[in-house]
C-alpha positions in Angstrom: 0.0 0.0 0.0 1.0 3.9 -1.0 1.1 6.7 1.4 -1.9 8.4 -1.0 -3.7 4.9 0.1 -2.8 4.4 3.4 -3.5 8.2 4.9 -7.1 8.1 3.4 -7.7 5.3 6.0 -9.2 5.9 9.6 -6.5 6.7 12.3 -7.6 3.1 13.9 -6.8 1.7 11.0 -3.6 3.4 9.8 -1.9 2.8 13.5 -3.1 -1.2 13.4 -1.0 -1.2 9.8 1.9 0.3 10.6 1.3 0.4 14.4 1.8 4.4 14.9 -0.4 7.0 14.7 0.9 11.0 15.7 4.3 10.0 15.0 4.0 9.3 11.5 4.3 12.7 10.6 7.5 13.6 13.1 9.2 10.7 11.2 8.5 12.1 8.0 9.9 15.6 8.8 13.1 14.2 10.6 13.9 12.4 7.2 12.8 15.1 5.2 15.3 17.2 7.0 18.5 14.7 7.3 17.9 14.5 3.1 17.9 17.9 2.4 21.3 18.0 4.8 22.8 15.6 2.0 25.6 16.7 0.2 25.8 13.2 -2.1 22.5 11.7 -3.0 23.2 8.7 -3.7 21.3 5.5 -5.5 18.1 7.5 -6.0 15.2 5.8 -5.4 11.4 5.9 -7.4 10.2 6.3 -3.6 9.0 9.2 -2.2 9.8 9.9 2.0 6.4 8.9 3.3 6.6 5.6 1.1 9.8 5.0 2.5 9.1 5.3 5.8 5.6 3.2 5.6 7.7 0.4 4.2 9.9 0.5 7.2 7.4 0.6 9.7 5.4 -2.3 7.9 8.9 -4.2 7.8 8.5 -3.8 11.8 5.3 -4.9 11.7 4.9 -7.3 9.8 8.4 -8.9 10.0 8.0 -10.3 6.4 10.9 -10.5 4.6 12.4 -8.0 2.3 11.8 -10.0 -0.7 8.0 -10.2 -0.3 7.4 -6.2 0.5 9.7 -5.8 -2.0 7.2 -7.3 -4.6 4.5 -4.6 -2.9 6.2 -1.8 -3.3 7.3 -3.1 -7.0 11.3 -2.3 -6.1 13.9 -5.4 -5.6 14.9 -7.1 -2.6 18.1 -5.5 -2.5 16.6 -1.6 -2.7 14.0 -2.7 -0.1 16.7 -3.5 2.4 18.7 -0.2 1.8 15.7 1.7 2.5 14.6 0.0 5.5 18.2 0.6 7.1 18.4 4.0 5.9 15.0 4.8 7.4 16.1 3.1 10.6 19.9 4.8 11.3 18.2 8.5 10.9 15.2 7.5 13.5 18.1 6.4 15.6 20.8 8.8 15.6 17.9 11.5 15.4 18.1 10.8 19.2 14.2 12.1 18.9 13.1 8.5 19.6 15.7 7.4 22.7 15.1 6.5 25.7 15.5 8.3 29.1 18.4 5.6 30.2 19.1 4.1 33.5 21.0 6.7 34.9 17.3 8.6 34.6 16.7 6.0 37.7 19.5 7.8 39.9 17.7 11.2 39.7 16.1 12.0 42.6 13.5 14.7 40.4 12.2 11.2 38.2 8.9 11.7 38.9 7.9 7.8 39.5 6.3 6.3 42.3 7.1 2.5 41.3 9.2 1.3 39.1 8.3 -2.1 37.3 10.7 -4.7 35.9 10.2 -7.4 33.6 12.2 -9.5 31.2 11.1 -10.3 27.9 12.2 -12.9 25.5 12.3 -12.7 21.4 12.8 -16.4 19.7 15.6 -16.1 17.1 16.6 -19.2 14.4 18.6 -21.9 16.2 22.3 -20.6 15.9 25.1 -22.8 14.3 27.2 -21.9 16.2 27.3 -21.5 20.1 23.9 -22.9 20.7 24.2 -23.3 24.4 24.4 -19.8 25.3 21.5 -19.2 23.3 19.6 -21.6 24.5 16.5 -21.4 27.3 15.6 -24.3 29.4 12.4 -22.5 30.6 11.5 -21.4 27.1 12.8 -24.0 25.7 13.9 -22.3 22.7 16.7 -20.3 21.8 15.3 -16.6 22.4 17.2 -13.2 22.8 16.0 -11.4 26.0 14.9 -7.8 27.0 14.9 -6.1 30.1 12.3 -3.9 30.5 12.4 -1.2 33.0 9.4 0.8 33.2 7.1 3.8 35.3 4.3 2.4 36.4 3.0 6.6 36.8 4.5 8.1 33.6 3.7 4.8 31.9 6.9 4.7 29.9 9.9 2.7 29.2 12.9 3.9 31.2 15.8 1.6 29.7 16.4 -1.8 28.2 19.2 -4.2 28.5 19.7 -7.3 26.3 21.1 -10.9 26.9 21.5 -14.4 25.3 18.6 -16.6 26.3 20.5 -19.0 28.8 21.4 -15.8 30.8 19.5 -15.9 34.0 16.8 -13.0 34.2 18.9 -11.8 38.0 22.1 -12.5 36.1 20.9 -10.0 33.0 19.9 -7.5 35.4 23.2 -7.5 37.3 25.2 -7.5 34.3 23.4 -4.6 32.8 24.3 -2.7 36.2 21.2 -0.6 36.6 20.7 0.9 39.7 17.9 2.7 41.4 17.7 5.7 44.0 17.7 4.8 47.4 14.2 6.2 47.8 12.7 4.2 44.5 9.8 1.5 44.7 10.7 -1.5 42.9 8.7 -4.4 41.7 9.7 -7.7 39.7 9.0 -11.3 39.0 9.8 -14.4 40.8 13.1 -14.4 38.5 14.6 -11.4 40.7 14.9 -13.6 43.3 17.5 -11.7 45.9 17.4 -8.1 44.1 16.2 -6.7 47.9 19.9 -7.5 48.7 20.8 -5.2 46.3 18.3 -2.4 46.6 16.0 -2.5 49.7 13.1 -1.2 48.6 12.6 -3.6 45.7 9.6 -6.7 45.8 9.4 -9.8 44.5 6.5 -12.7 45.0 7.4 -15.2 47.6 8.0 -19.1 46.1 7.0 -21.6 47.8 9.1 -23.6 49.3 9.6 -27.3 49.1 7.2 -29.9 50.5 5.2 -26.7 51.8 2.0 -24.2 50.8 2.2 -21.0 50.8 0.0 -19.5 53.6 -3.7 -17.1 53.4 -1.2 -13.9 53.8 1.4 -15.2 51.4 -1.0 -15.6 48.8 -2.7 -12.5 49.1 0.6 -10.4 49.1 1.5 -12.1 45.4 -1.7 -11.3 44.4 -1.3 -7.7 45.5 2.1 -8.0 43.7 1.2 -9.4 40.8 -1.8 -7.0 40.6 0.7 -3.7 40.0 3.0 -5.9 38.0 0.6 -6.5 35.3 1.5 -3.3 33.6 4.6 -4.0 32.7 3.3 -7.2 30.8 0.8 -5.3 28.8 4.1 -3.1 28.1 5.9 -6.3 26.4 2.2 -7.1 24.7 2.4 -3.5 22.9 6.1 -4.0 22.2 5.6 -6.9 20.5 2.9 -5.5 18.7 5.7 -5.2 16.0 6.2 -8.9 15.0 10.6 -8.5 14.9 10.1 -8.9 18.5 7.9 -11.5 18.5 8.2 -13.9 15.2 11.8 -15.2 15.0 14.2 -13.2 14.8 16.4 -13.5 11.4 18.6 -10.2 11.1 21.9 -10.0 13.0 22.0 -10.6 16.7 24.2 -7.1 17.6 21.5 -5.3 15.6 18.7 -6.8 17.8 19.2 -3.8 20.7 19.2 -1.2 18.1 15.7 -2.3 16.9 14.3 -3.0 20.2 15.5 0.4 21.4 13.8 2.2 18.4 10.4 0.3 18.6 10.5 1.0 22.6 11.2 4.9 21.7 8.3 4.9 19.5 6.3 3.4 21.9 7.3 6.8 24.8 6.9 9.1 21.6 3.2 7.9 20.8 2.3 8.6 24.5 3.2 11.9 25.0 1.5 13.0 21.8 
């Protein structure tokens, strides 16, 4: 589909296509501008800007490969793929889509009452190399995985981290050294087992232990828990609203936080709009 078809649709329908709605129109002025800053053109292309950047976002979307939008947008597989990174590295380095960043979680002005954390996981093709480290016992799969840390107030994504999938979920957080204020709220999954040894003001649901129930109280403090929790799941549900986080994953693995940056950057920018 054309820009000329796609902007006669109903907003509704235009953000369940290409899965934005107000932002459209930012990313069509920020690559208007970096073009016009061009000194060498390059490969021209029969394209115009809002085309281009429909394509890319379908590309997220969707997650078919280049060869079949190609055929769409009547261009080759080759052209397709150029445009699609093009469209990608000036979103990024416009810095107009980043995120706030962990050290966001150190300032005592964030305006955040609780701070939730949650890791996701994105299946990728089974490696041929190094499968081990890739691969997830729980899942059992070989995934890529995503830390999410997010305001449960401002409802946005503070900072990601990434991991191989046989990385513990306590493991990925450590390595990705985020820390918190000393006065912060913070609330995970049973896989954060031990974080309250690391910041004291940080919850996790109890486990049962073995050969015993949990008791009345116990259960009704998870389901407290798991009742502020829940936002950050439906945070990973609109994340993966873009299939490259959810289908497997084909591109190259050191691209992977790139992407997953950009589409969580997208996600803060269509908020605030």
């Amino acid at each position: 589909m054309k820009y000329w078809q796609a902007k006669k649709l109903p907003s509704t329908k235009f953000k369940r296509m290409t899965g934005v709605k107000k932002t459209f129109a930012v990313m069509v002025r920020l690559v208007k501008y970096q073009e016009k800053q061009k000194k060498k053109l390059g490969r021209p292309t029969n394209l115009i800007v809002e085309d281009q950047i429909l394509l890319t976002l379908q590309y997220l979307r969707e997650y078919r490969t280049y060869y079949h939008i190609g055929i769409d947008g009547k261009i080759s597989e080759s052209t397709t793929c150029r445009i699609v990174l093009k469209i990608e590295n000036i979103l990024i380095q416009s810095r107009k889509f980043s995120l706030p960043g962990k050290k966001k979680l150190l300032d005592s002005s964030l305006n955040e009452d609780l701070i939730l954390m949650d890791v996701m996981e994105s299946p990728i093709e089974r490696p041929t190399q190094h499968q081990k480290s890739f691969y997830s016992g729980k899942q059992r799969q070989h995934p890529l995985k995503t830390q999410v840390v997010f305001g449960q107030k401002s409802n946005q994504i503070i900072c990601l981290a990434h991991s191989q999938g046989k990385t513990h979920d306590f493991k990925l957080f450590k390595n990705s050294r985020t820390k918190f204020h000393k006065f912060l709220k913070v609330i995970a999954d049973k896989g954060y087992q031990g974080i309250a040894k690391i910041h004291h003001l940080s919850e996790t649901p109890i486990k049962k232990s073995r050969g015993k129930k949990l008791t009345k109280d116990q259960k009704k403090f998870n389901r407290e828990l798991n009742r502020l929790r829940i936002a950050v799941e439906h945070v990973n549900r609109r994340l993966k609203i873009f299939k490259i986080l959810s289908y497997p994953y084909r591109n190259r693995h050191r691209k992977f936080g790139l992407k997953s940056n950009l589409i969580a950057g997208i996600y803060n920018y269509e908020l605030v709009q």
